[in-house]
N, C-alpha and C positions, 0 to 999 in steps of 0.2 A: 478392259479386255481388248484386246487387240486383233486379236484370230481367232477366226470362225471355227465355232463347235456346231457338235449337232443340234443341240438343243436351239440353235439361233434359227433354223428351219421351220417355216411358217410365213405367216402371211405380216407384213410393215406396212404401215402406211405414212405417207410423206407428210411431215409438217410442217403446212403452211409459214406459221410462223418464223419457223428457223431454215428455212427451204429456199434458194433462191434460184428461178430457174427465167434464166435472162440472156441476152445478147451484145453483140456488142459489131459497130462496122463504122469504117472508114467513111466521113461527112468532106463533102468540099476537097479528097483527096487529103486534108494536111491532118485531119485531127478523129480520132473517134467520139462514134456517138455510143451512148450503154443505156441497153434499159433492159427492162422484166416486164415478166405476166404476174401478175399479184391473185389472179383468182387461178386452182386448179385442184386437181385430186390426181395424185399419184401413187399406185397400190406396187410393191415388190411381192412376190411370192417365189420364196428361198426354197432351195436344197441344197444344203453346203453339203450334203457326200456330193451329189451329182451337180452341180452348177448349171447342168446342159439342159436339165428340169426346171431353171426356175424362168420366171417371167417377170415382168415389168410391163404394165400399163402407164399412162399420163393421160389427162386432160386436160388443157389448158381455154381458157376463155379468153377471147383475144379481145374482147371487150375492156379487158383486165389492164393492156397494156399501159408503160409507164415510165417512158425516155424523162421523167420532171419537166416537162414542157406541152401545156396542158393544149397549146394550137398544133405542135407536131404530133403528137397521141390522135386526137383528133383525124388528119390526118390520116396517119396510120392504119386507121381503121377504114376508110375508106376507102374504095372499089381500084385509087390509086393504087393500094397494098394491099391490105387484109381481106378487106373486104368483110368488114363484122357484119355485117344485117344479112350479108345471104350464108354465110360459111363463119358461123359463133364461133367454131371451137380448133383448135390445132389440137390432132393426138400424134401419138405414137404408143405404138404395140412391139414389141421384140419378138421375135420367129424362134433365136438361137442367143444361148449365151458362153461364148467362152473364156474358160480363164486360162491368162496365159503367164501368171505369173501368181506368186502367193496371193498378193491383193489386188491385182490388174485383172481388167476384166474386157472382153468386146462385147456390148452388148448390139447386137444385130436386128435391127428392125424395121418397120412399116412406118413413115412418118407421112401425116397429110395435112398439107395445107392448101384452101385455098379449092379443096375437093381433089386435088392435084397427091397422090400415092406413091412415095419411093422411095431405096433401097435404103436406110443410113448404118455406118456401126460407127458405134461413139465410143471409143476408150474410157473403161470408169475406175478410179481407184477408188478401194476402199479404203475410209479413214480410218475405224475401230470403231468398237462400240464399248458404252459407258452405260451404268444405272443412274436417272438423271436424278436431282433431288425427292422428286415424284412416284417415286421407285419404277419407272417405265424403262425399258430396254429399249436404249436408242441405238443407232447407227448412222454411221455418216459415209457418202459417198460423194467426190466428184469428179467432173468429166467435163469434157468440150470436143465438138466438134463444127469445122468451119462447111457450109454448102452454101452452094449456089443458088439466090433466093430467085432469078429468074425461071430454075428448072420446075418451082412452086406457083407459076403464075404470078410471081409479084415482081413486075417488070416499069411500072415508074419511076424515071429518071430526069434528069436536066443537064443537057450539056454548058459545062463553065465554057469562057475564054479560053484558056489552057490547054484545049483537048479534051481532059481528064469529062470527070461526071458527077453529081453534087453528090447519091448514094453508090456506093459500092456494090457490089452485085455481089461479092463474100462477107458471108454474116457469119460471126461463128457462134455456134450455142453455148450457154456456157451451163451446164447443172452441180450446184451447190446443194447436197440434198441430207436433212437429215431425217430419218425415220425410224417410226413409234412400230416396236413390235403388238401384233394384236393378240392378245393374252386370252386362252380359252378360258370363258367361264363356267363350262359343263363343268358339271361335278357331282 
């Protein structure tokens, strides 16, 4: 199935497993760095009549992060960037969601890191959804969007020789997501 019926209206939730929701930014100016958050929960709640009714939550545990490089991780988490022991978690909440095309979507929302709260819309397509071997109603969606990781508080840097700066100050998001519809069991 490709296109949203009513019946897909209800509440998904993201599957860790097949979910990837990671980043990616410019190292030393010549080369990118890419990593993910591996722990989080991420809930969608549909209304395909209305799309401007539905929502989207995230959790993420920035404890979770995961460049393959277990001294830069490290790193990352501390007060240089993330700052994990006082500020665990990165969310984001959407306000508004609009669709501006059959499967394009802006989702508009609250992203905070860092305790630091603001404005982002992240373009998301929809992939389709499929019944997986499992019989679960899945769906896939993804999206990206580049911010500015200084406007978040995370302002660690090193200037090269060159001029340039060893991290980028644009990171983009990248969300890989696919989600498990939640099947009422009343009956």
């Amino acid at each position: 199935m490709s296109e949203l019926t009513p019946e897909m209206s209800g509440e998904w939730r993201f599957d860790p497993a097949h979910t990837r929701i990671g980043f990616s930014t410019r190292h030393a100016m010549v080369t990118k760095v890419r990593g993910a958050f591996n722990d989080f929960d991420g809930v969608i709640r549909a209304d395909v009549e209305n799309p401007s009714n539905s929502s989207v939550k995230l959790t993420i545990k920035v404890a979770s992060i995961d460049t393959r490089n277990a001294q830069r991780d490290e790193h990352l988490r501390t007060n240089d960037f993330f700052d994990a022991p006082n500020y665990p978690e990165i969310t984001f909440r959407s306000t508004h969601i609009d669709q501006v095309e059959d499967r394009n979507y802006i989702v508009n929302g609250d992203l905070t890191i860092r305790g630091i709260t603001k404005p982002v819309s992240i373009p998301i397509e929809f992939v389709g959804v499929e019944r997986d071997p499992a019989g679960n109603l899945r769906a896939g969606f993804e999206g990206s969007r580049r911010i500015d990781r200084q406007s978040f508080g995370v302002k660690w840097n090193t200037a090269l020789d060159s001029g340039g700066v060893l991290v980028s100050d644009r990171i983009l998001l990248e969300f890989e997501v696919s989600a498990v519809k939640v099947e009422n069991d009343a009956g």
